[in-house]
Phi, psi and omega in degrees: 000135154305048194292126155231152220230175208209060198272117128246047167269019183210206185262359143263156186239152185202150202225118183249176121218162204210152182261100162095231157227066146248125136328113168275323177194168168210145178223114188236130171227167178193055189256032163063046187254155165260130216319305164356277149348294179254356174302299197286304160342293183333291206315306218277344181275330165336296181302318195277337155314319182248047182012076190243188173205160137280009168285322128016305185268125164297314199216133170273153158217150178208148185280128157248038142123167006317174150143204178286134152288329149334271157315318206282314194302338173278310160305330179275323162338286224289338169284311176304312164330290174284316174307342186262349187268302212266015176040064145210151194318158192220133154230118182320102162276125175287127201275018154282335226241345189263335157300345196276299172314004163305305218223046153001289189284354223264182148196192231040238191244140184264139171218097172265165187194104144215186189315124182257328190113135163079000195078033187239154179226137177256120196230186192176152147218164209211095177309091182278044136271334184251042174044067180029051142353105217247105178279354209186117189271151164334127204194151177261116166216165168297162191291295159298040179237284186299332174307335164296313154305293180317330174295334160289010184274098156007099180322286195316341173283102176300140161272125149223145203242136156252129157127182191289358190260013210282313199288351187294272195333290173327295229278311177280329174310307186324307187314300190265338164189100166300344185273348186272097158279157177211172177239116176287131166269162172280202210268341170291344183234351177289325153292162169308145169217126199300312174315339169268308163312355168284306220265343167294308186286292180309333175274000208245311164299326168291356218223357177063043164240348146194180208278152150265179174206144179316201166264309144002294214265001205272112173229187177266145207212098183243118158342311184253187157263151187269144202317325193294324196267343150306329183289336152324299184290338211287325206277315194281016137281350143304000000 
């Protein structure tokens, strides 16, 4: 199977294809560029560095979110686009969940977190001893809130927190229960990476844990409301 997967749910964008889960290639920038700028650009040296097509591929997969709204719309354009020209299936990913798959081999519980804003985080967490298991659906929470949880976790169960909200997260926990060590990866592995969304869609199809949906069917999955139209409702309650 033929994957090709997609990320702009944070301020970098990235474009993989991975046969089965071998990488065939990744194209990653984090150059203050806007996905707009560079999504496509990636996308078309991809194919052709790894003398592909898009015609090639079976399956699109792309993070719809949490993540930039902004980013989440553009990457699912951009997916939504090519799938819909070559009429073939999309699986939708959660960029908690394509985070997780940075660290595959790892084990005990993967916890991603990222910035929400306000003190706040967009989280999940996932047992990599049970083929990254889902302990938790995708959720908005303050950073001491999921930290509370996570202090109920068995000491002796390795923690490792990812995403741009993981040092918030550390930084409150020390706070909130110091005997709970957790583990920050380094910076190469600490972001969204399109190769986990791949790697995510192939394992979640193999395993019959999720669905493809059309192109049609392929939207963005935003937690929140986007700032404006909170600030809307906030004036017409007034």
């Amino acid at each position: 199977m033929i994957i090709f997967a997609m990320d702009t749910s944070s301020s970098a964008a990235s474009c993989a294809l991975l046969e089965d889960d071998r990488p065939i290639a990744q194209f990653y920038t984090d150059a203050h560029l806007t996905h707009s700028q560079t999504i496509m650009p990636m996308t078309e040296s991809l194919f052709s560095c790894s003398r592909m097509s898009v015609k090639d591929v079976d399956v699109f997969a792309v993070s719809v979110g949490p993540g930039s709204f902004t980013g989440l719309r553009i990457g699912v354009a951009a997916v939504k686009g090519m799938a819909q020209v070559m009429a073939k299936p999309c699986v939708p990913i959660s960029a908690l969940e394509g985070l997780t798959y940075n660290l595959y081999d790892r084990s005990g519980i993967i916890c991603p977190a990222l910035d929400a804003r306000c003190g706040q985080v967009y989280t999940a967490w996932f047992d990599a001893d049970n083929d990254m298991n889902r302990l938790q659906e995708d959720c908005t929470m303050m950073a001491d809130e999921l930290c509370r949880h996570l202090a109920k976790i068995p000491l002796q169960i390795p923690i490792t927190l990812l995403g741009d909200g993981a040092d918030l997260v550390q930084n409150t926990l020390k706070q909130i229960a110091p005997e709970r060590s957790c583990i920050v990866p380094g910076k190469h592995l600490l972001l969204q990476h399109a190769f986990g969304v791949g790697l995510a869609a192939y394992k979640g199809l193999s395993q019959n844990r999720l669905q493809t949906v059309s192109a049609q069917q392929l939207v963005p999955v935003y937690l929140k409301l986007p700032q404006a139209q909170r600030e809307l409702q906030l004036k017409l309650k007034k």
